[in-house]
C-alpha positions as CSV (number, residue, x, y, z in Angstrom):
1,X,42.0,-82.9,81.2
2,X,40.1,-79.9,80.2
3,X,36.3,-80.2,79.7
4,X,36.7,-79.3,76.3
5,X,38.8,-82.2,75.4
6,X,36.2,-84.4,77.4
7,X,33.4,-83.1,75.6
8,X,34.9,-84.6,72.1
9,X,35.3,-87.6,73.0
10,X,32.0,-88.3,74.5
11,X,30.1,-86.9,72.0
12,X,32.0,-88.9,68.6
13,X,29.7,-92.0,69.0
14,X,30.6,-93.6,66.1
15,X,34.2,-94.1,67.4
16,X,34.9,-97.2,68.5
17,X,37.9,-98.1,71.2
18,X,37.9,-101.4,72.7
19,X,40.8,-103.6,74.4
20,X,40.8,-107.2,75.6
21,X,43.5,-109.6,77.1
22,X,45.6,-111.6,74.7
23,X,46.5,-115.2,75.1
24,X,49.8,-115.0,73.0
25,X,53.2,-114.5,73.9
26,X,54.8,-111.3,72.2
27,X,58.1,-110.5,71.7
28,X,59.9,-107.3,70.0
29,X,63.6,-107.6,68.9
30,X,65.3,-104.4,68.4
31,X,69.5,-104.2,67.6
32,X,69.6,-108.0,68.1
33,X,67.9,-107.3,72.0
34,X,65.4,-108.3,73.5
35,X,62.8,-105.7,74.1
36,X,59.4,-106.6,74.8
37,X,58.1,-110.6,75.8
38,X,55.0,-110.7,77.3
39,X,52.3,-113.1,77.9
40,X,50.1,-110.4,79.5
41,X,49.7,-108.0,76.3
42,X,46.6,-105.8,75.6
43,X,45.2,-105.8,72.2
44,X,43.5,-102.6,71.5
45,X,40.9,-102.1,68.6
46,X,40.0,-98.9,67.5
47,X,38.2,-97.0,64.3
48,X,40.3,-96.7,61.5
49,X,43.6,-97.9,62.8
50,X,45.0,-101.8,63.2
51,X,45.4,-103.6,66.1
52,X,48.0,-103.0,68.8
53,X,49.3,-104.6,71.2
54,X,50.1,-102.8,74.9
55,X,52.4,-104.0,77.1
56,X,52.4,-104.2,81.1
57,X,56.1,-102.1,81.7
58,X,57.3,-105.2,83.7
59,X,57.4,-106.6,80.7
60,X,59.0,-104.4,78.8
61,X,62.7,-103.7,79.7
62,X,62.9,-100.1,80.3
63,X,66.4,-99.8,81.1
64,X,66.3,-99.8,76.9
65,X,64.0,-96.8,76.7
66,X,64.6,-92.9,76.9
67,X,62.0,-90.8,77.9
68,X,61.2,-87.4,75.1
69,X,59.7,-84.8,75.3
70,X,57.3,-85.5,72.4
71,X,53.5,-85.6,73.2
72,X,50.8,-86.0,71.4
73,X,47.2,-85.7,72.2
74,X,44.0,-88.6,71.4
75,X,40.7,-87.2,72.2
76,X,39.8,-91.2,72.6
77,X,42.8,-91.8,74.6
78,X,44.3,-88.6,76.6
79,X,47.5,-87.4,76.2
80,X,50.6,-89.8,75.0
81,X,53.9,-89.5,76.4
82,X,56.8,-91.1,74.2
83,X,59.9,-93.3,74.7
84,X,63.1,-93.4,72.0
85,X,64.4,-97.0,72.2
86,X,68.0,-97.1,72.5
87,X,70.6,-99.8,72.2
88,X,74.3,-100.6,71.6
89,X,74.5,-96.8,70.0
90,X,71.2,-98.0,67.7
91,X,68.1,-95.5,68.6
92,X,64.7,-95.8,67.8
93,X,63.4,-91.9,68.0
94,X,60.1,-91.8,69.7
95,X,58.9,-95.6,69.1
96,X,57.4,-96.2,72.0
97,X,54.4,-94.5,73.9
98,X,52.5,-94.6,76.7
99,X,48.9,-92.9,78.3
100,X,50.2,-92.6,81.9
101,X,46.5,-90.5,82.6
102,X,43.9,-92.0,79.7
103,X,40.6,-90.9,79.6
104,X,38.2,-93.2,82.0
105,X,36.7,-95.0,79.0
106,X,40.1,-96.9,78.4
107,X,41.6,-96.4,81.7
108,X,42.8,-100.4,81.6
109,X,45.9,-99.5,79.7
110,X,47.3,-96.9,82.0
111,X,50.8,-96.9,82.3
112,X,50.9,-99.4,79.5
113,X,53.1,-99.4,76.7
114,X,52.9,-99.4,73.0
115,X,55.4,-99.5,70.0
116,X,55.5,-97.9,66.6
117,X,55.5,-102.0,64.9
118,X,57.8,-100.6,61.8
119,X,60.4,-98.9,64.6
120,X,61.3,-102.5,65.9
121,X,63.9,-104.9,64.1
122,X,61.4,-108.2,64.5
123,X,57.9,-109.1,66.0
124,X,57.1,-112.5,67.1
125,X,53.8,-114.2,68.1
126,X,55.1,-117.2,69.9
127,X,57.6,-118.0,67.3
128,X,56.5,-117.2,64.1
129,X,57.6,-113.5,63.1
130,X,54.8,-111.0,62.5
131,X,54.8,-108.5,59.5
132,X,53.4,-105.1,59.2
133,X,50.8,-104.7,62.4
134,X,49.7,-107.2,65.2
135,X,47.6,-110.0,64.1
136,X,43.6,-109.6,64.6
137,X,41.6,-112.7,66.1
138,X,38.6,-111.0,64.1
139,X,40.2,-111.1,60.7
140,X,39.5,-114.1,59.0
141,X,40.9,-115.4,55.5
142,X,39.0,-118.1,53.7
143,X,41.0,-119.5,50.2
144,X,38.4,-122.2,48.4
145,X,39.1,-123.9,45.4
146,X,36.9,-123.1,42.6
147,X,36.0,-124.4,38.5
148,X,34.7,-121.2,37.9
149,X,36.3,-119.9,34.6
150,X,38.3,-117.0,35.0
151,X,39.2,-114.5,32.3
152,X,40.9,-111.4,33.2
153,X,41.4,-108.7,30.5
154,X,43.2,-105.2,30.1
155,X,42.4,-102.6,27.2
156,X,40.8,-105.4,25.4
157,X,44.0,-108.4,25.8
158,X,43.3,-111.5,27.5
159,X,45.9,-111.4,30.4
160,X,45.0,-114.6,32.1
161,X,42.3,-117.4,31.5
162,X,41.7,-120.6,34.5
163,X,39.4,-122.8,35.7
164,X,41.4,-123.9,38.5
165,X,41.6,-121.1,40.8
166,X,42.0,-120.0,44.1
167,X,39.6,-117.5,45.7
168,X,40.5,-115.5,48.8
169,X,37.8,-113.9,51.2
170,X,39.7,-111.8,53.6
171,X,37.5,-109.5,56.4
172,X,36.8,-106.4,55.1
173,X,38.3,-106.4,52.0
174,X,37.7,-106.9,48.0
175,X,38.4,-110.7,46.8
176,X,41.3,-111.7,45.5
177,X,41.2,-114.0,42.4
178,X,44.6,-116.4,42.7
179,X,45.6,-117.9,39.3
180,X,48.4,-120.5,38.4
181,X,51.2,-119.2,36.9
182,X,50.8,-121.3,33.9
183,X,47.5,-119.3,33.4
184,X,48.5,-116.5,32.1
185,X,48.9,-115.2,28.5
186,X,51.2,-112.6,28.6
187,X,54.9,-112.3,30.0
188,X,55.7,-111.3,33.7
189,X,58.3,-108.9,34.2
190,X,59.8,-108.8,38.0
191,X,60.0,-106.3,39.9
192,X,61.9,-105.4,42.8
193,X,58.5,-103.8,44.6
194,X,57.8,-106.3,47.9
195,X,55.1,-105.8,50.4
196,X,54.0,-108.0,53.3
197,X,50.9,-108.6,55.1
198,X,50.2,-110.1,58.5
199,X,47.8,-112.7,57.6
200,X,49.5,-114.0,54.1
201,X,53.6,-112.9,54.6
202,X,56.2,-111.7,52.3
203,X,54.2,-110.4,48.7
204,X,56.6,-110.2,45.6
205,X,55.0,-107.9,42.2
206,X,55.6,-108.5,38.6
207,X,54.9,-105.8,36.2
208,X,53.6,-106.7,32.5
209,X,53.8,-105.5,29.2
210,X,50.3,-105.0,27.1
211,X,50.8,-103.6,23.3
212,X,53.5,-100.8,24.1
213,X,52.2,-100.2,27.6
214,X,54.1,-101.0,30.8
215,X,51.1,-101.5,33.9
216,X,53.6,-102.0,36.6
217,X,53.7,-103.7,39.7
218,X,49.8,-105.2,38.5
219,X,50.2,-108.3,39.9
220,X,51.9,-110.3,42.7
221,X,52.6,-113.4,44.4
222,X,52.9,-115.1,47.7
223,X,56.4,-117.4,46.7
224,X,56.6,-118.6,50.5
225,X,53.5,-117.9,52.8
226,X,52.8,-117.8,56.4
227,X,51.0,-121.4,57.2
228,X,47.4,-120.4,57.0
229,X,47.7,-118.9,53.8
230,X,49.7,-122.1,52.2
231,X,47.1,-122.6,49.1
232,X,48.4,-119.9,47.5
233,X,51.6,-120.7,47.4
234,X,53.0,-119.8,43.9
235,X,50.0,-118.4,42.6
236,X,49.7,-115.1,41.5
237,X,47.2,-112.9,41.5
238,X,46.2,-108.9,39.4
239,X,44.4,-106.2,41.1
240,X,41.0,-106.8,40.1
241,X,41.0,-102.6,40.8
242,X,43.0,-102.7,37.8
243,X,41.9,-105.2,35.3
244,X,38.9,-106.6,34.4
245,X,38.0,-109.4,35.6
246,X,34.6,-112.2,34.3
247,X,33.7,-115.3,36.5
248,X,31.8,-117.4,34.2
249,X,31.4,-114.9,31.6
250,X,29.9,-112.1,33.9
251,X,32.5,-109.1,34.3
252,X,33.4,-108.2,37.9
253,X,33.2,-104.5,39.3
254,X,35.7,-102.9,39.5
255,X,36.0,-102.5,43.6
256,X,37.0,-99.2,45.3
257,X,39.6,-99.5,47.4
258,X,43.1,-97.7,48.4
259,X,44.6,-99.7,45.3
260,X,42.3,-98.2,43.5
């Protein structure tokens, strides 16, 4: 590595990259195979991206990966090489990488491997199927009950009025104001938009319809959650980046946010 390269990452303090054993058994599923199962994973954390997971290459079964040509270069990390998954005539183009000579700082996952998590068919932790990115122990969710009355308003319409919600405090990230179904004052209109999230599961949106005004995909529910985010089950719940929102009579800022 050239000195140049060294010199940025030293001197970008405020860039965080830190690794750690994890406890959990992984295992990626690509073309019905078994790719990855591993109870000797890495879990890396680093500024501005999610977690992921690294793999010891005994664990991985290689036989299933094609070395490219592709490289790419992290001034945190050194210099990538890249893998294309390939099996039963089903490839995977460059979703798999690996720093064979990492910088010192992070020299622990040399020779590891990594995976692209939306370039594999399935995840699992244990046994229950992970969406989206590996799960972070630091991430917590916290869903309370609360009698707080809850009115939530667009261009002047009541959309939705409760005082038997659901609030969720997620790690780093606005609060989400879950309402019963039977709360709401205007009609739902489904939509086929469905996103998923590691800690909560598969999301399903509803668009709805205010004067002559379509706001689509505004709100959205949780019809089947993963386990630790059971209490909202069936609730559903607006952008409060999009609507306003008053607790008690007190209107809610509006927070900033990629949803924004």
């Amino acid at each position: 590595m050239n000195n140049k390269r060294l010199s940025k990452h030293m001197s970008d303090a405020d860039h965080i990259v830190n690794y750690e054993k994890c406890p959990k058994r992984i295992r990626g599923v690509f073309a019905d195979n078994l790719i990855v199962d591993s109870s000797e994973a890495l879990i890396l954390y680093e500024t501005n991206h999610v977690p992921i997971y690294y793999f010891p290459r005994d664990n991985v079964i290689m036989d299933h990966l094609i070395k490219t040509k592709h490289k790419t270069y992290c001034p945190y990390k050194g210099d990538a090489s890249y893998f294309s998954i390939s099996v039963n005539g089903k490839t995977s183009l460059n979703a798999v990488w690996s720093y064979e000579d990492p910088v010192a700082t992070v020299n622990g996952i040399k020779d590891y491997v990594a995976f692209y998590w939306n370039k594999v068919d399935q995840w699992y932790e244990e046994d229950e199927e992970v969406f989206v990115h590996a799960r972070s122990p630091y991430v917590r969710i916290d869903i309370l009950d609360s009698s707080r009355t809850i009115r939530i308003e667009l261009d002047g319409k009541v959309l939705a009025e409760s005082q038997r919600s659901r609030f969720l405090f997620e790690t780093n990230l606005p609060p989400r104001f879950y309402i019963q179904k039977n709360s709401m004052k205007v009609n739902m209109l489904p939509s086929n938009k469905e996103t998923y999230c590691p800690y909560k599961g598969k999301a399903s949106y509803y668009s709805i319809e205010v004067g002559d005004k379509v706001y689509e995909d505004i709100l959205w529910c949780y019809k089947n959650p993963v386990l630790e985010s059971s209490k909202i089950k069936g609730y559903v719940c607006f952008f409060n980046e999009k609507v306003d929102i008053y607790i008690d009579g007190n209107i809610q800022i509006r927070p900033q946010s990629k949803w924004s």
